[in-house]
VEXDREN-2710 file (C-alpha; in Angstrom, 1 decimal):
% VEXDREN-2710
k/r/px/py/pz
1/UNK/-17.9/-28.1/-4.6
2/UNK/-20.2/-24.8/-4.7
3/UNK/-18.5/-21.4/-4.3
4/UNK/-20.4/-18.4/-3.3
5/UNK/-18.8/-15.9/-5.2
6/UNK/-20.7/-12.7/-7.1
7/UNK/-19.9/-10.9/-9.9
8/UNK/-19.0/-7.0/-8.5
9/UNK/-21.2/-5.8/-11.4
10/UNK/-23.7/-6.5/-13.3
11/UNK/-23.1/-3.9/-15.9
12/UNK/-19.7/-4.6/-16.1
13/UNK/-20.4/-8.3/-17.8
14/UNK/-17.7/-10.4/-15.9
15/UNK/-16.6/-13.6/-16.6
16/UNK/-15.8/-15.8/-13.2
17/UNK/-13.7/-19.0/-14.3
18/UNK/-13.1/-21.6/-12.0
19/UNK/-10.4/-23.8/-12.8
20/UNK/-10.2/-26.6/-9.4
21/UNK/-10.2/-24.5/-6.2
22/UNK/-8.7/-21.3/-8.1
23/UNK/-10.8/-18.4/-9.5
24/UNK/-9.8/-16.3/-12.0
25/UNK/-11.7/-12.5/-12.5
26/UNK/-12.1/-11.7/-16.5
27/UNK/-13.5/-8.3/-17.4
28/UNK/-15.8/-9.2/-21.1
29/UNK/-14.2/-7.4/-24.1
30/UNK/-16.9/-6.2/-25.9
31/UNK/-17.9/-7.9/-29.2
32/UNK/-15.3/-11.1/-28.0
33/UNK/-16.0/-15.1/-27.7
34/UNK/-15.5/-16.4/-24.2
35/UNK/-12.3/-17.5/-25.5
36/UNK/-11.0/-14.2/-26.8
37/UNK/-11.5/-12.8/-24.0
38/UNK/-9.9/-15.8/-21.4
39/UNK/-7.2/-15.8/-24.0
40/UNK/-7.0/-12.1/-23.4
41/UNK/-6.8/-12.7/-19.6
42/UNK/-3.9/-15.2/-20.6
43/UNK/-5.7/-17.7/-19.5
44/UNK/-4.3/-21.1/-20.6
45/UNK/-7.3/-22.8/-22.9
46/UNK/-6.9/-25.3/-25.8
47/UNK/-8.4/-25.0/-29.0
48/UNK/-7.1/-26.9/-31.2
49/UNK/-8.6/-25.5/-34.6
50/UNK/-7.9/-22.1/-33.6
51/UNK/-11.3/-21.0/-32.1
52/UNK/-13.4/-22.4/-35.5
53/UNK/-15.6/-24.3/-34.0
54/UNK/-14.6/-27.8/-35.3
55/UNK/-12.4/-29.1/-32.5
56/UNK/-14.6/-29.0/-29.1
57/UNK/-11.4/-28.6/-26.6
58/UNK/-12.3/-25.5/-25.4
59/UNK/-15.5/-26.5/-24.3
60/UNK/-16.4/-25.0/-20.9
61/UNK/-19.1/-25.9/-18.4
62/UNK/-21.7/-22.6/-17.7
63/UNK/-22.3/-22.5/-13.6
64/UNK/-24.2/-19.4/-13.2
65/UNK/-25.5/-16.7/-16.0
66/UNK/-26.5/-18.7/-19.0
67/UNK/-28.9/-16.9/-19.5
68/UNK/-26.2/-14.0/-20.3
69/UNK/-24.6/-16.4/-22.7
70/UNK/-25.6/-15.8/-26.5
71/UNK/-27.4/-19.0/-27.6
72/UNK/-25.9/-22.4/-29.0
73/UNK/-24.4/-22.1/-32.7
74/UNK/-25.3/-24.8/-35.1
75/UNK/-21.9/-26.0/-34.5
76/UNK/-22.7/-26.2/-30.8
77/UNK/-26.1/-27.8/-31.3
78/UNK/-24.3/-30.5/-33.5
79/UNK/-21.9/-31.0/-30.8
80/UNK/-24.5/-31.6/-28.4
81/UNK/-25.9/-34.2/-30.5
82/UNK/-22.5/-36.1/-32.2
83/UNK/-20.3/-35.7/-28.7
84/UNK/-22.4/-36.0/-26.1
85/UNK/-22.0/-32.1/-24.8
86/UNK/-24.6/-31.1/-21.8
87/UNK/-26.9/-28.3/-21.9
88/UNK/-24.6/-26.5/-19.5
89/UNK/-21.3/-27.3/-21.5
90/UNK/-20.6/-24.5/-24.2
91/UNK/-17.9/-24.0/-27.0
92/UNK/-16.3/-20.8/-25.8
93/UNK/-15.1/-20.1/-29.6
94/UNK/-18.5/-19.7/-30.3
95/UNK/-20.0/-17.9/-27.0
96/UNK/-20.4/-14.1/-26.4
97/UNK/-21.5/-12.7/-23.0
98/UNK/-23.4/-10.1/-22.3
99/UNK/-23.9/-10.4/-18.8
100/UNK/-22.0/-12.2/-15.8
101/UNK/-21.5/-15.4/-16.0
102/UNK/-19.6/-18.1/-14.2
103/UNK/-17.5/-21.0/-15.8
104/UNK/-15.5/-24.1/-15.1
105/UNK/-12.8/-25.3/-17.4
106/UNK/-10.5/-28.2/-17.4
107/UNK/-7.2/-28.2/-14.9
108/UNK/-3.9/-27.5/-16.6
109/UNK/-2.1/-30.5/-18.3
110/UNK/1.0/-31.1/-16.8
END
């Protein structure tokens, strides 16, 4: 399902997450990882080693504005290759954002 939603701002750097049919509005915190600043936004994420890197449960999948996206860690690159991660699918422990950018992540667990 495609939504047709825009980020208000360019400058502004925000992060749209879909999670199923809801979408969720996250203003970037400078100098944060896409999960600092969903956490920030109290948005419900696992990461199971804390946001290190080593886990890969808070992957997300990029929509719109990789190219806003700092590029893949080592970590990421090796997750790619040993998990079977797509281009589109990022650690968010290990993302920044500069720009906006639109993600999916996982529905809650019940």
């Amino acid at each position: 399902m495609a939504f047709n939603i825009k980020p208000q701002s360019k400058k502004t750097g925000e992060i749209l997450v879909q999670r199923g049919y809801e979408v969720i509005h996250v203003v970037n915190l400078k100098d944060k990882t896409l999960l600092q600043n969903l956490l920030a936004k109290k948005i419900d994420l696992e990461a199971s080693c804390g946001g290190n890197g080593t886990c890969g449960t808070c992957k997300v999948k990029v929509i719109e504005g990789a190219e806003n996206l700092t590029g893949p860690t080592e970590l990421e690159i090796e997750f790619r290759a040993d998990r079977g991660f797509g281009a589109d699918e990022r650690l968010s422990c290990q993302a920044h954002c500069d720009g906006p950018v639109r993600l999916s992540i996982p529905q809650k667990k019940d």
